[in-house]
PDB file of N, CA, C and O in Angstrom, chain B, residues numbered from 101:
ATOM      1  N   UNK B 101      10.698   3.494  17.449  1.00  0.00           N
ATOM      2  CA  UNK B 101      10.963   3.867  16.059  1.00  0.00           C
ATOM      3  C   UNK B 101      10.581   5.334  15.847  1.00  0.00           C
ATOM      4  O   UNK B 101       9.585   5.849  16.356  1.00  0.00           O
ATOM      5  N   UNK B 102      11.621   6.086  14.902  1.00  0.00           N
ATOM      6  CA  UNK B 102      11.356   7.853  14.969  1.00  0.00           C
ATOM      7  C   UNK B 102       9.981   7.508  13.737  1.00  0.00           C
ATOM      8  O   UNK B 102       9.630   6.481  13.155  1.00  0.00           O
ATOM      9  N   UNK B 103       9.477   8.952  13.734  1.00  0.00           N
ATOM     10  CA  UNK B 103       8.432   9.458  12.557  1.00  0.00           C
ATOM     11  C   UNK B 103       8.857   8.692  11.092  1.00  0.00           C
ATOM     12  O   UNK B 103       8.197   7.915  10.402  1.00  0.00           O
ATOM     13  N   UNK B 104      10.440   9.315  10.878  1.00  0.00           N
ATOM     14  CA  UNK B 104      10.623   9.283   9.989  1.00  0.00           C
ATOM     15  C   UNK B 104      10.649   7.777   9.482  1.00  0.00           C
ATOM     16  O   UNK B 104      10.141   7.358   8.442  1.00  0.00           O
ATOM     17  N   UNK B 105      11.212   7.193  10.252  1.00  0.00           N
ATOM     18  CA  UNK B 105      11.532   5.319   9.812  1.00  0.00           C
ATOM     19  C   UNK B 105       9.966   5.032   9.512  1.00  0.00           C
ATOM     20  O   UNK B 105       9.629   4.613   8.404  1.00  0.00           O
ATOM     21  N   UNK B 106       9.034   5.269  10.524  1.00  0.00           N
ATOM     22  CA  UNK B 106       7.839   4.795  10.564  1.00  0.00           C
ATOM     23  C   UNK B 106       6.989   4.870   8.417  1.00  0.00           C
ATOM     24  O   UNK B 106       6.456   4.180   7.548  1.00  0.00           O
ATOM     25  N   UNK B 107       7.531   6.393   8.770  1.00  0.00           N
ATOM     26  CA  UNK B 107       6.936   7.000   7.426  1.00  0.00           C
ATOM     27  C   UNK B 107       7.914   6.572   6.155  1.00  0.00           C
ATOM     28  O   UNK B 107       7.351   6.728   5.072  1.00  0.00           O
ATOM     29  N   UNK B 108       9.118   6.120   6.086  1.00  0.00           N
ATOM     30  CA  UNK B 108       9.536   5.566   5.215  1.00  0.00           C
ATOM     31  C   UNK B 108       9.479   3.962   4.853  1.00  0.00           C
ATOM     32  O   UNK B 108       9.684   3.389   3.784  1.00  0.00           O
ATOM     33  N   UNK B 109       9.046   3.350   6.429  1.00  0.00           N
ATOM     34  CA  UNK B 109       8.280   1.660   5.917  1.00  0.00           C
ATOM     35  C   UNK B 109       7.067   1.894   5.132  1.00  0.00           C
ATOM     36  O   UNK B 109       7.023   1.165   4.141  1.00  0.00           O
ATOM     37  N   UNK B 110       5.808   2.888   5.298  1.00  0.00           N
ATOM     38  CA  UNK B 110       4.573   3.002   4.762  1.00  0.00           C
ATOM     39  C   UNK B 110       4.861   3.083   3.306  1.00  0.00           C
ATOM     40  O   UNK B 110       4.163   2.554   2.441  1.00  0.00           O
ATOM     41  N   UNK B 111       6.127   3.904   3.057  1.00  0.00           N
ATOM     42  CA  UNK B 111       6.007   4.293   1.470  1.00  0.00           C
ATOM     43  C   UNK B 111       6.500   3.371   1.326  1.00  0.00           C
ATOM     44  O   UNK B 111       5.608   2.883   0.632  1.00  0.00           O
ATOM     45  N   UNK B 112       7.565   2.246   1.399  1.00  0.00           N
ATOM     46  CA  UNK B 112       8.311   1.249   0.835  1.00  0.00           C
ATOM     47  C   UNK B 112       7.181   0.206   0.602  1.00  0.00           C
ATOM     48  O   UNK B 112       7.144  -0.568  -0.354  1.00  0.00           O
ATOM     49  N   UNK B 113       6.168   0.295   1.707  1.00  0.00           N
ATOM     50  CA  UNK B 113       5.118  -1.074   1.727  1.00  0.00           C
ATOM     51  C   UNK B 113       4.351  -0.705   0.465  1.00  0.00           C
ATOM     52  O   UNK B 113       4.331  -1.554  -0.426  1.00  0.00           O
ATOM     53  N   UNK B 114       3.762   0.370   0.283  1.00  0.00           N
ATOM     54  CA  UNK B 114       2.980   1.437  -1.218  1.00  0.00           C
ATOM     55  C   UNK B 114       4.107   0.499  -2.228  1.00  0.00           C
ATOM     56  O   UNK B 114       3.819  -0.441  -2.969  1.00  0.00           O
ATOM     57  N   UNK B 115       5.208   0.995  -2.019  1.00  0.00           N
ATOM     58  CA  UNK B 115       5.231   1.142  -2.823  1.00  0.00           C
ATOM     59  C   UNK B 115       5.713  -0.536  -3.979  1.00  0.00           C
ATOM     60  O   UNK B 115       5.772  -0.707  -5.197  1.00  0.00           O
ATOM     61  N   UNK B 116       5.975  -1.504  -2.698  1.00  0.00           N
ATOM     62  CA  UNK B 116       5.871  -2.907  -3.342  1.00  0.00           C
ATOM     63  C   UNK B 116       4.564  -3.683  -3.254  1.00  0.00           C
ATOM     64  O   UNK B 116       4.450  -4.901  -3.389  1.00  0.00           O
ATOM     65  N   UNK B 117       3.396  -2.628  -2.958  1.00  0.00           N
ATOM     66  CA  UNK B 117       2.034  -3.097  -3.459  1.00  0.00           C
ATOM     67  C   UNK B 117       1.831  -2.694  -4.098  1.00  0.00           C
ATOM     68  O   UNK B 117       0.802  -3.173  -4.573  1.00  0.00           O
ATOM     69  N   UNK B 118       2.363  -1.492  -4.898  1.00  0.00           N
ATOM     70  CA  UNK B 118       1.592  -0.798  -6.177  1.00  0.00           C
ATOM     71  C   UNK B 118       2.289  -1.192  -7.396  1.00  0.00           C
ATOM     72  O   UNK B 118       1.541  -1.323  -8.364  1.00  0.00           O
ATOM     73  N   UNK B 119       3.387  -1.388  -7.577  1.00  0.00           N
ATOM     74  CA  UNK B 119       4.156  -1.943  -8.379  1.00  0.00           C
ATOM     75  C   UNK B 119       3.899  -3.229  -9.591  1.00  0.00           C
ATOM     76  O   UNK B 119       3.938  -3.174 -10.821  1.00  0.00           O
ATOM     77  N   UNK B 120       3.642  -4.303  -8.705  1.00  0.00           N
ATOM     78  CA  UNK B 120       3.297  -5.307  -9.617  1.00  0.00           C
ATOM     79  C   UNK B 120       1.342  -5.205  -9.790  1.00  0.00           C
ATOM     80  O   UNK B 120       0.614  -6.048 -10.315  1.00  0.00           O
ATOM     81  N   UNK B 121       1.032  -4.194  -9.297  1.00  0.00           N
ATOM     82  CA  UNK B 121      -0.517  -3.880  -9.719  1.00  0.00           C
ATOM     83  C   UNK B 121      -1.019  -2.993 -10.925  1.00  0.00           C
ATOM     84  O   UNK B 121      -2.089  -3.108 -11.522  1.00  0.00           O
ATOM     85  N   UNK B 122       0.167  -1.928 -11.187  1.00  0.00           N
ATOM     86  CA  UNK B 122       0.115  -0.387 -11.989  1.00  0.00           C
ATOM     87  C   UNK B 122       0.065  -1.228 -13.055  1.00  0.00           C
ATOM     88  O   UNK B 122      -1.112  -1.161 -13.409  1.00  0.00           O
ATOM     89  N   UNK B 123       0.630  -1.978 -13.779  1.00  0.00           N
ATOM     90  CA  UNK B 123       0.297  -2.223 -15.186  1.00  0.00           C
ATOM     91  C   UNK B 123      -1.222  -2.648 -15.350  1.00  0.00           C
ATOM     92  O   UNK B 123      -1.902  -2.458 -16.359  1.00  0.00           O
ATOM     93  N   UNK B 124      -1.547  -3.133 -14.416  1.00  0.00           N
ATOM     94  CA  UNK B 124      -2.992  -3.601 -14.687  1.00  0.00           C
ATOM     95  C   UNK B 124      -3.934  -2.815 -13.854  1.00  0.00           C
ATOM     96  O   UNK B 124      -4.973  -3.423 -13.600  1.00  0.00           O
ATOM     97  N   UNK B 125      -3.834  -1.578 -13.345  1.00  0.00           N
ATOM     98  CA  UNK B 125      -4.530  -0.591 -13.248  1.00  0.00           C
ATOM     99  C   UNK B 125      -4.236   0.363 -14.466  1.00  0.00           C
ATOM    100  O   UNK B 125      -4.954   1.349 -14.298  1.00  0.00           O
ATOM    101  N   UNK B 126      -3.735   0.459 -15.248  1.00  0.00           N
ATOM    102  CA  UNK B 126      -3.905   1.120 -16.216  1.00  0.00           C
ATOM    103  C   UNK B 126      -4.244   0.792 -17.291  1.00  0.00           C
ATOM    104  O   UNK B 126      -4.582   1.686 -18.066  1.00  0.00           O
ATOM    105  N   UNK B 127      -4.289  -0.965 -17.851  1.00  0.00           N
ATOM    106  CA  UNK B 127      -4.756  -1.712 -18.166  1.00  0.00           C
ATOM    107  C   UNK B 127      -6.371  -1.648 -18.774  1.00  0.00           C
ATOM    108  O   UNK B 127      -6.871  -1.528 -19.892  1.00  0.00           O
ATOM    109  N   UNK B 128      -6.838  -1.788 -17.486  1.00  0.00           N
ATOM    110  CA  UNK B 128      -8.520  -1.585 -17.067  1.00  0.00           C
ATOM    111  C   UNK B 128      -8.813  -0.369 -16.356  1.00  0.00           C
ATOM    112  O   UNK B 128      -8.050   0.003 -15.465  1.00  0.00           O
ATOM    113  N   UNK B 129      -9.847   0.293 -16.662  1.00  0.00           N
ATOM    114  CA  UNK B 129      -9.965   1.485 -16.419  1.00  0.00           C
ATOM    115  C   UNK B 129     -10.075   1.728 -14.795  1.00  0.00           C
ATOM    116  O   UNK B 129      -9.594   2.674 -14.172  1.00  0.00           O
ATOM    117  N   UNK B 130     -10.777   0.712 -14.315  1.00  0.00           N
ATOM    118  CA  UNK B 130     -11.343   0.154 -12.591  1.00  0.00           C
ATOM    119  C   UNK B 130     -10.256   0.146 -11.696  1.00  0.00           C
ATOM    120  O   UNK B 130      -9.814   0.955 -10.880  1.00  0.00           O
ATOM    121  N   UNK B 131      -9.803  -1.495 -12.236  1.00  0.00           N
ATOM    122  CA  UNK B 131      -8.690  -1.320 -11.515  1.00  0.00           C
ATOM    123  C   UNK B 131      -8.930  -2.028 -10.248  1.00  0.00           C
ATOM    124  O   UNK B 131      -8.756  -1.532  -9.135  1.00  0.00           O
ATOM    125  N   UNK B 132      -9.430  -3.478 -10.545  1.00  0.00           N
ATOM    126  CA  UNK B 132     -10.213  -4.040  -9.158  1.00  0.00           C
ATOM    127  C   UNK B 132      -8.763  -4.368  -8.323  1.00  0.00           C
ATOM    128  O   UNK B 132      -8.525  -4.317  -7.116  1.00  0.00           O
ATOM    129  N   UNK B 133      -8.118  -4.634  -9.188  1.00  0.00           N
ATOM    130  CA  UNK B 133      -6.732  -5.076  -7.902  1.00  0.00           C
ATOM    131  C   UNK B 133      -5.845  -4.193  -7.351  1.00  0.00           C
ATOM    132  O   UNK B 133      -5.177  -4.456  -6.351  1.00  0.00           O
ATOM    133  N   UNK B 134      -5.795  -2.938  -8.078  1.00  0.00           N
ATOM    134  CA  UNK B 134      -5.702  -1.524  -7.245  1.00  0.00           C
ATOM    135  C   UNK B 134      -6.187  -1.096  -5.805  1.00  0.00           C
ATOM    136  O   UNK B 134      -5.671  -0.549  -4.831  1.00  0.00           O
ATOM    137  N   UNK B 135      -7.610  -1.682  -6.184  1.00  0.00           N
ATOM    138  CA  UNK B 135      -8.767  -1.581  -4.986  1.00  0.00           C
ATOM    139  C   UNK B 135      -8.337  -2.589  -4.141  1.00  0.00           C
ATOM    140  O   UNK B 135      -8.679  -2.168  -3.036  1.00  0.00           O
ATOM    141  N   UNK B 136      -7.888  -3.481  -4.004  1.00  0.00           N
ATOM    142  CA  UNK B 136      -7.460  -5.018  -3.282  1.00  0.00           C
ATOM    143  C   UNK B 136      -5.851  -3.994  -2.757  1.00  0.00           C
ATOM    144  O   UNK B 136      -5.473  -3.870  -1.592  1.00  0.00           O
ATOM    145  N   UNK B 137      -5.436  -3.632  -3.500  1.00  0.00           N
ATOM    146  CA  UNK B 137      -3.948  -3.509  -2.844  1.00  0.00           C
ATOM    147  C   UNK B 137      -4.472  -2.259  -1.996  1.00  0.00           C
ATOM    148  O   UNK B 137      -4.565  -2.487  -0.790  1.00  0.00           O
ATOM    149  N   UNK B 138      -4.690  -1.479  -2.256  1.00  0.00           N
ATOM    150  CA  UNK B 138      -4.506  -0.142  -1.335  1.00  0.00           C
ATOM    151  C   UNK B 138      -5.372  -0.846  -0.103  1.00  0.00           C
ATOM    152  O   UNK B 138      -4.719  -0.935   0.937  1.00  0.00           O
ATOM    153  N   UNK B 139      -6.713  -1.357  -0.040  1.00  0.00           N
ATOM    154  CA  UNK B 139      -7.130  -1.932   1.168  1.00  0.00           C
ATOM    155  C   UNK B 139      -5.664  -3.120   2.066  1.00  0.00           C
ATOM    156  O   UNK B 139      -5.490  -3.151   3.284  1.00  0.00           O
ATOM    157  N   UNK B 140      -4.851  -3.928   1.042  1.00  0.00           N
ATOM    158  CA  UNK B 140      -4.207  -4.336   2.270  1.00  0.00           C
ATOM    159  C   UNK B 140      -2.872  -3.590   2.342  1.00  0.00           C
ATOM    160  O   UNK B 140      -1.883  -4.125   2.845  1.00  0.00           O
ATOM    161  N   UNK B 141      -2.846  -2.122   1.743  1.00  0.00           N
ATOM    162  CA  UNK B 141      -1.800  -1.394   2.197  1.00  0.00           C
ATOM    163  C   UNK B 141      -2.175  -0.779   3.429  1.00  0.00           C
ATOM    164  O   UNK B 141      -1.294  -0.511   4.247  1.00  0.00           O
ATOM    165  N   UNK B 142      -3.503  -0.494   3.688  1.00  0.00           N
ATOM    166  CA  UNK B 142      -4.121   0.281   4.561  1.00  0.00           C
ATOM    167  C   UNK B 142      -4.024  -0.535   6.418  1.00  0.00           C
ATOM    168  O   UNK B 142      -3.676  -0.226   7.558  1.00  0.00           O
ATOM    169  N   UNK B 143      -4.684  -1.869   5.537  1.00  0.00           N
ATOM    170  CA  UNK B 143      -4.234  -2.908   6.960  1.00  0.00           C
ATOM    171  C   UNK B 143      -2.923  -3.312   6.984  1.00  0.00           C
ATOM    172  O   UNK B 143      -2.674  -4.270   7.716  1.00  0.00           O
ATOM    173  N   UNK B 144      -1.812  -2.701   6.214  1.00  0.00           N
ATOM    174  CA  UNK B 144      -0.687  -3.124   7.032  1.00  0.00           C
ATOM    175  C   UNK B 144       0.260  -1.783   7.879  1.00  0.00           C
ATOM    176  O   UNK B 144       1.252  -1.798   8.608  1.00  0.00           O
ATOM    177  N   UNK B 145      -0.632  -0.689   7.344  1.00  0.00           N
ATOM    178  CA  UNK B 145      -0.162   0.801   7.412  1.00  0.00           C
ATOM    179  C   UNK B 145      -1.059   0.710   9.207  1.00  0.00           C
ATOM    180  O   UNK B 145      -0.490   1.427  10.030  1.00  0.00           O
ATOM    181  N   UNK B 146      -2.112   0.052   9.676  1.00  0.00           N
ATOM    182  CA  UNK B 146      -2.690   0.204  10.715  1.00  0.00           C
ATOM    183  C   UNK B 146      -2.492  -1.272  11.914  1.00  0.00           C
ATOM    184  O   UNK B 146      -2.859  -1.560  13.054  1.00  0.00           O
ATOM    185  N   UNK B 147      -1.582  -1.975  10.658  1.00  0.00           N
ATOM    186  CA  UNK B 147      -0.720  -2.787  12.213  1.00  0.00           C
ATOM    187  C   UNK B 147       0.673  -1.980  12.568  1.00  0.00           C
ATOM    188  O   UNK B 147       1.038  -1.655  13.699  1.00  0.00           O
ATOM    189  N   UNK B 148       1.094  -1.830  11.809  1.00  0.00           N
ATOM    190  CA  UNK B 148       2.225  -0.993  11.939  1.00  0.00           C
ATOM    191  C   UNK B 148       2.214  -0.167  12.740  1.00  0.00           C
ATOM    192  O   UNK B 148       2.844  -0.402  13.771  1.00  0.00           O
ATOM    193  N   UNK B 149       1.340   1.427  12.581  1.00  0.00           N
ATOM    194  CA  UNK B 149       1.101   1.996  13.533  1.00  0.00           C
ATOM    195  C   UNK B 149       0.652   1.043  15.158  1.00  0.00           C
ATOM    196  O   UNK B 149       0.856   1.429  16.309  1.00  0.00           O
ATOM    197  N   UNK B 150       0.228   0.188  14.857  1.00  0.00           N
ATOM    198  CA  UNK B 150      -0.581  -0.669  16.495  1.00  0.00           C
ATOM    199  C   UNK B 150      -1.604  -0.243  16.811  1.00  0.00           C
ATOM    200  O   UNK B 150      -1.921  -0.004  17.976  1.00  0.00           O
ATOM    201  N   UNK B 151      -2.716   0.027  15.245  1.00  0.00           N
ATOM    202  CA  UNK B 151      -4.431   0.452  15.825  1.00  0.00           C
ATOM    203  C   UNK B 151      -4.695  -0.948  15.703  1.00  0.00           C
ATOM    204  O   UNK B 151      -5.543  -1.397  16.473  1.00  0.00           O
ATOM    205  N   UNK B 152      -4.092  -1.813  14.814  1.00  0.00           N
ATOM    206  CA  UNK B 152      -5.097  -2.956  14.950  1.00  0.00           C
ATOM    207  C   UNK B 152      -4.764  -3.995  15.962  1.00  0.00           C
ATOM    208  O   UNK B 152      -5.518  -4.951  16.137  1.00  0.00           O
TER     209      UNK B 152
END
């Protein structure tokens, strides 16, 4: 897979984890499920690559 494909699954994955979360990160100032999504954007951004 080139750079680019790689780097356009990461944003597509962002960006259908952030989506149904943003109303309720802006919601509450915190934002605990903000915090929940970006951690399993992170573990799916590091199987992807193949660190994990």
């Amino acid at each position: 897979m080139t750079t680019g494909g790689i780097i356009f699954l990461l944003l597509l994955i962002v960006l259908i984890a952030v989506l149904p979360i943003w109303p309720y990160a802006r919601r509450f100032t915190i934002g605990p499920l903000m915090v929940v999504g970006v951690l399993l954007v992170t573990v799916l951004m590091l199987i992807l690559i193949g660190i994990l």
